[in-house]
KOLFI-866316 format. One record per residue: x, y, z of N, C-alpha, C in turn. Coordinates in steps of 0.05 Angstrom, whole numbers. Atoms other than C-alpha are relative to their C-alpha. Example, Ala and Ser with C-alpha at 12.3 -4.5 7.8 and 13.67 -1.06 7.14 Angstrom:
% residues 2
    neast   nnorth      nup   caeast   canorth     caup    ceast   cnorth      cup
       18      -24        0      246       -90      156       18       24        0
      -16      -24       -1      273       -21      143      -15       22       14
% end
This chain:
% residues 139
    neast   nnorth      nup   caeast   canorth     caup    ceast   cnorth      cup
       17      -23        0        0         0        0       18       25        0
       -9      -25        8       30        69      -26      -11       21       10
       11      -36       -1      -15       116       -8      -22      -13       13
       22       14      -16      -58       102       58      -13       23       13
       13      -30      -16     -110       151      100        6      -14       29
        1        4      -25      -86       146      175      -15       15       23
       13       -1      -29     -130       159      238        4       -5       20
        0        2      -26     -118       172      303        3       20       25
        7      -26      -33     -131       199      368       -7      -14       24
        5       12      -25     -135       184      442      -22      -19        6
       32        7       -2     -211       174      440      -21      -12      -21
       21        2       30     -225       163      373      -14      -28        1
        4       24        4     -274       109      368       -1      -12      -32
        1       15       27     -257        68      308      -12      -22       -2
       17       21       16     -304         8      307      -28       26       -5
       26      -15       11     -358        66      304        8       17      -14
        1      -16       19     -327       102      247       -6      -19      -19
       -4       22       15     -314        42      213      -29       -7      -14
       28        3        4     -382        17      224      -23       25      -16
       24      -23       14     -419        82      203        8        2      -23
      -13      -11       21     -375        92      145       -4      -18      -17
        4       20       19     -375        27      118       33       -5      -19
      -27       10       13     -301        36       98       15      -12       19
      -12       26      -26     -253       -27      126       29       17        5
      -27       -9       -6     -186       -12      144       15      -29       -5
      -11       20        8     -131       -52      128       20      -11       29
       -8       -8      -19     -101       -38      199      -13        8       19
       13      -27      -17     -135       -13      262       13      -14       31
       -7       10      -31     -122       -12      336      -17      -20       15
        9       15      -12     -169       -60      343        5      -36       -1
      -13       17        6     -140      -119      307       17      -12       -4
      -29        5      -10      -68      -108      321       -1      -22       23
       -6       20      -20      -33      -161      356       12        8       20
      -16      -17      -23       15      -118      401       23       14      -11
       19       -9      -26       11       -65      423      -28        3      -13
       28        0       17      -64       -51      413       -8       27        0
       -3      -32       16      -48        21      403       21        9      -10
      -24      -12       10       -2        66      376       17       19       23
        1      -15      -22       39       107      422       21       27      -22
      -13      -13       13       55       173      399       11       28       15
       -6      -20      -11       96       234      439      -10      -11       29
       13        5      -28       72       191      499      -20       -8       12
       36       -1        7       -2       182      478       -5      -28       -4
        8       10        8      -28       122      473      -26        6      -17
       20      -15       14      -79       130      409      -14      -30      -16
       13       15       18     -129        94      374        4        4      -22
       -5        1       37     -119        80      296      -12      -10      -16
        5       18       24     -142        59      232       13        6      -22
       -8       -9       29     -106        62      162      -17      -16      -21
       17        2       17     -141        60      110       18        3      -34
      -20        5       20     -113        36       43      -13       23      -31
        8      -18       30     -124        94      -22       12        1      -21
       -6       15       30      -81        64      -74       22      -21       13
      -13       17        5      -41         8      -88       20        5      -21
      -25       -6       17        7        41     -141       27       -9        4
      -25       -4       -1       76        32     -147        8       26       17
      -17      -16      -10      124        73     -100        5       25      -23
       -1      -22       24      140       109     -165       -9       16      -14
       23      -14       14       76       129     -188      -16       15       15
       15      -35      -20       59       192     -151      -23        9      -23
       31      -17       12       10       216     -204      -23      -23       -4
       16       21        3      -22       145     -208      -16        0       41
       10       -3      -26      -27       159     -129      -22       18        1
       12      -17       -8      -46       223     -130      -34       -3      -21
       32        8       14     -108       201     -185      -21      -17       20
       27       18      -23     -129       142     -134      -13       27       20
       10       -8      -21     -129       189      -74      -19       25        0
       20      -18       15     -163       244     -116      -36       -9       -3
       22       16        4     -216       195     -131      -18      -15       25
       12       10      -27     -220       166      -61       -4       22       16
        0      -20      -18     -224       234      -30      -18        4       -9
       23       -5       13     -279       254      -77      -23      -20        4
       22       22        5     -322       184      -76       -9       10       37
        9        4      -32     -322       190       11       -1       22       12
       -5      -34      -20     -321       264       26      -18       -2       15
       17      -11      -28     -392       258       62       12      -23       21
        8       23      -26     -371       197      100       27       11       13
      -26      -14      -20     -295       230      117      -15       23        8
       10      -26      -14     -333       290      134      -11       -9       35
       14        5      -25     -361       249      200       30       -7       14
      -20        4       -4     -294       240      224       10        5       35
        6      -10      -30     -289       287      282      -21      -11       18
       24        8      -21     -359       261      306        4      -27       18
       -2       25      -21     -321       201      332       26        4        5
      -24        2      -14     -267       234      363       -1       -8       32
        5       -1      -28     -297       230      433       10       21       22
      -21      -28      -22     -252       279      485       26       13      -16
      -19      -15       12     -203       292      435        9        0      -31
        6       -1       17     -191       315      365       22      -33      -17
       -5        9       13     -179       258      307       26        7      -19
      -23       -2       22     -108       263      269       -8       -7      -24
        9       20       12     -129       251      203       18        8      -20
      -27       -1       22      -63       243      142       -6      -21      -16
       -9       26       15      -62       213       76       32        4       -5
      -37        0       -3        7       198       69       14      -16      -30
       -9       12       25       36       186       -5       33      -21        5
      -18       15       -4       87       133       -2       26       -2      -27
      -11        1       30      145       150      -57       31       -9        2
      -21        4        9      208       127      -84       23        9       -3
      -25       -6        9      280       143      -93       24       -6       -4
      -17       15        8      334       118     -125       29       20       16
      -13      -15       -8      397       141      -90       22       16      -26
      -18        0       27      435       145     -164      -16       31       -7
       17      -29       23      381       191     -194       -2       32        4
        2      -34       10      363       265     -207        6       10       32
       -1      -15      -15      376       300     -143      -26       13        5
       31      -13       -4      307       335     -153      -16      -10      -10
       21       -3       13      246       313     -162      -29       17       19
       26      -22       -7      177       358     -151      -27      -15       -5
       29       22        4      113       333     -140      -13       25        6
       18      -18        4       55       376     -150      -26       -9        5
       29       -1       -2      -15       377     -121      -16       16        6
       28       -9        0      -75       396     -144      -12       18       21
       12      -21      -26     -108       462     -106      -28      -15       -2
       24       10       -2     -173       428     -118       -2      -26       25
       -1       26      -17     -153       368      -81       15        4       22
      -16      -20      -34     -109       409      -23      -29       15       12
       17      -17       -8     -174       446      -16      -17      -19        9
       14       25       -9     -217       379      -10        5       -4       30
       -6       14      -22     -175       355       40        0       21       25
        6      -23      -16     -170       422       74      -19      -10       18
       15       -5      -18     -237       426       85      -16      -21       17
       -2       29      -13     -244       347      112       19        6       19
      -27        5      -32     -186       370      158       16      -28        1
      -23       24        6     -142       319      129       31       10      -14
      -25       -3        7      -65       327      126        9      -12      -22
      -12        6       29      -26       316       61       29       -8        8
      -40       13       -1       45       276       74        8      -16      -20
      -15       10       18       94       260       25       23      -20        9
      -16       12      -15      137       202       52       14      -17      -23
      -21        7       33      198       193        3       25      -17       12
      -29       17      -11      246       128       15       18        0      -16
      -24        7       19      314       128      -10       10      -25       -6
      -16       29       14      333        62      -52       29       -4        3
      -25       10       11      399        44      -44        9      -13      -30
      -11       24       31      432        13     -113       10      -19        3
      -12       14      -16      474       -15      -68       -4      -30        6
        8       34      -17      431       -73      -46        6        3       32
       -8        7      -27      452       -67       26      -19       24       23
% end
């Protein structure tokens, strides 16, 4: 999975987003084996990720089309998001998963869509670009 939507928060109840939403997760704090949260800055948090493409590492515009598409198909049901934070607010990040060869270009630029920054905006969903470096190496 390349490009996943993560959730989480202290309180968040995720079998009742889940359930209301009707979208599964491929991950949640409820079906982990250990621990059966995440701990983050000290927090233990409730979670779910949620899978929004399956592309290739390499294919950032094949990402950014899924998560375009999956942002658009679920906006009313991500819009309920907050309503199951309980005492404290929901983290909510899709997180693009990309590639890099350590050999190659020095720069590359990825560009997204104000239509789809503005989506997520107003869902109150963070935009992360998470870029691994390949070794050539092998090691």
């Amino acid at each position: 999975m390349s490009c996943v939507l993560r959730l989480s928060g202290p309180t968040f109840n995720v079998h009742g987003f889940l359930s209301s939403t009707g979208l599964s997760a491929y991950k949640d704090s409820r079906n982990d084996q250990v621990p059966s949260k995440v701990e983050a800055h000290g927090q233990e948090l409730n979670y779910c990720s949620i899978d929004v493409s399956d592309k290739d590492f390499e294919d950032f515009e094949g990402q950014l089309k899924d998560a375009d598409v999956f942002i658009t198909m679920y906006a009313e049901k991500l819009s309920t998001i907050q309503a199951f934070s309980g005492t404290g607010p929901v983290n909510a990040v899709i997180d693009f998963g990309l590639s890099k060869n350590e050999g190659a270009t020095p720069l590359r630029c990825f560009i997204l869509p104000s239509h789809f920054m503005k989506l997520c905006g107003e869902l109150c969903i963070d935009v992360e670009l998470s870029v691994y470096w390949i070794s050539e190496r092998g090691a």
